[in-house]
N, C-alpha and C positions, 0 to 999 in steps of 0.2 A: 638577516636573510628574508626575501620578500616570501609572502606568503602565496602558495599557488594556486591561481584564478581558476576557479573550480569549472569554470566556463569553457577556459582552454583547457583543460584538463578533460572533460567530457569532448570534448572537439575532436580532441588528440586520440584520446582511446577510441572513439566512435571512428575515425576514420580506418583506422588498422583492423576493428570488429568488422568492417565493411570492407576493406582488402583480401583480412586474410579468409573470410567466410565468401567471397566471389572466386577467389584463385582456389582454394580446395572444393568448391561447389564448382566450379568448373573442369578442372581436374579429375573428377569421379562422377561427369556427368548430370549435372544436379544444378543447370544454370539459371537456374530461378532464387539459388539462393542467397548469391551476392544483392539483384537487386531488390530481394525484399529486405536484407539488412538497411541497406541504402532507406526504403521508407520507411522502416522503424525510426532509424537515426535519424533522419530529418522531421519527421513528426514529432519525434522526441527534442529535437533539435531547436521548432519553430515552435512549439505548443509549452513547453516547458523551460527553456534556455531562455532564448534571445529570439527574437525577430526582426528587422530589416526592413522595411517593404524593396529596400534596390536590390539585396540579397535576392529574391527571386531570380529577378531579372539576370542578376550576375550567373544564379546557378544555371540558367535557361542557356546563356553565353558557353559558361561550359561542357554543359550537356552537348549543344550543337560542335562546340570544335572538339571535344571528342568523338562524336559519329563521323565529322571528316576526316580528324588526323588519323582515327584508326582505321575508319572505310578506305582511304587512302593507302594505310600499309598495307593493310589487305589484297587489294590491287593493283595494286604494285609491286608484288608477291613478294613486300620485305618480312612479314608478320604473316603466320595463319593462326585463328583462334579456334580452340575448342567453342562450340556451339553457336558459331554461325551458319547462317543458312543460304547454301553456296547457289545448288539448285533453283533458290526463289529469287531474293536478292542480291547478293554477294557484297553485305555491309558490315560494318562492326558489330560484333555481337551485345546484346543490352548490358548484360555482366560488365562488360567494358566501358560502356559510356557511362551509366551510374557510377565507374570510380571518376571519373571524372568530376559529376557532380558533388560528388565523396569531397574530392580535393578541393573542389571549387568552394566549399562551404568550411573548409583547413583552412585554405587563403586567408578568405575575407577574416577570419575571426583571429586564427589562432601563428599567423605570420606576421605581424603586428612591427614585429624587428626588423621588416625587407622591407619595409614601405618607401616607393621611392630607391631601391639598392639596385637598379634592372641591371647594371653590371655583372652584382652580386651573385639575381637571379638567373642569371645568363650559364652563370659559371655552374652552379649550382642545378640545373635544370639540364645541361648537360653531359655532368655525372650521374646524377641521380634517375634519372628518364631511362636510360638504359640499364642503370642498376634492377629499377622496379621489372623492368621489360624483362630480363635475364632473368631475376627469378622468380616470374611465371612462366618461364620455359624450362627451370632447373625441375619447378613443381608439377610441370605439365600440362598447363593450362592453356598457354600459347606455346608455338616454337617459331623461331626463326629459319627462313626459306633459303635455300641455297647457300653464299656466301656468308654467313654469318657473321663474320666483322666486319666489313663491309656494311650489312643491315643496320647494325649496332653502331657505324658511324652517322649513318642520315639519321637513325634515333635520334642519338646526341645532338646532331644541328638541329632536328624539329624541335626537342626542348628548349634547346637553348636559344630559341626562337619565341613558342609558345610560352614558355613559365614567365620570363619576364610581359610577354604582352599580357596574361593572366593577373598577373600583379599590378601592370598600368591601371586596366582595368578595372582594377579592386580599390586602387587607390581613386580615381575619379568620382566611383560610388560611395565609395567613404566620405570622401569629401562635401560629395553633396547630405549628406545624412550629417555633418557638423555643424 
């Protein structure tokens, strides 16, 4: 049995301490707390793990297409999030893009076995996109607007759109860092 790479292993938990401390910090009002798990875990992530220099840039990638794809549901009134600021803006709330950047820094490290699979991640991003999305409306953090399976189907086509471009992505950077 291979021994497990303590690397993904801190990757792995670090992203779920960053999920699930944004979805109950937002849930109870307290939307500052996902994203400062988010910079603990990346400072801890870049100062002590592993650093990248394309990782940046990749996280940067993420960050941005999570402010559109969520600004986007947002406005498109398939998603509304707990603490966004509808009045000023009307964008994705930070809680939200930081999972982004959460997942983006999963990708690169700790999905190692999808590189190259965009099938895979197609299928996969799919089910899983609307999984994540579901339950943070089971937990309260987000709900779904009006038709709700309906919303839950355009979820599933932006994942299964995004996840695989994510991984294109990941794998390019990769590349050039070999």
């Amino acid at each position: 049995m291979k021994r497990i790479n303590k690397k993904i292993l801190f990757n792995i938990i670090g992203f779920y301490m960053c999920w699930w401390g944004s979805i109950f910090g937002a849930a109870n009002d307290h939307f500052y707390i996902g994203p400062l798990f988010v910079l603990l875990f990346l400072f801890i992530h870049f100062y002590k793990i592993v650093y990248h220099k394309n990782e940046i840039a990749y996280l940067f990638i993420c960050f941005c297409f999570g402010f559109i794809i969520d600004t986007i549901f947002l406005r498109m009134n398939i998603i509304s999030y707990k603490g966004y600021l509808p009045d000023y803006f009307n964008i994705a709330p930070l809680w939200v893009v930081c999972l982004w950047v959460c997942f983006g820094a999963t990708v690169y490290h700790s999905f190692s076995w999808v590189r190259r699979k965009y099938f895979t991640m197609s299928i996969l991003g799919a089910m899983f996109g609307p999984l994540i999305y579901y339950s943070g409306a089971k937990l309260e953090s987000l709900h779904f607007i009006n038709n709700a399976n309906s919303n839950i189907k355009i979820v599933a086509i932006a994942w299964a759109i995004l996840i695989p471009l994510l991984v294109f992505i990941s794998d390019r950077l990769i590349d050039v860092n070999e």
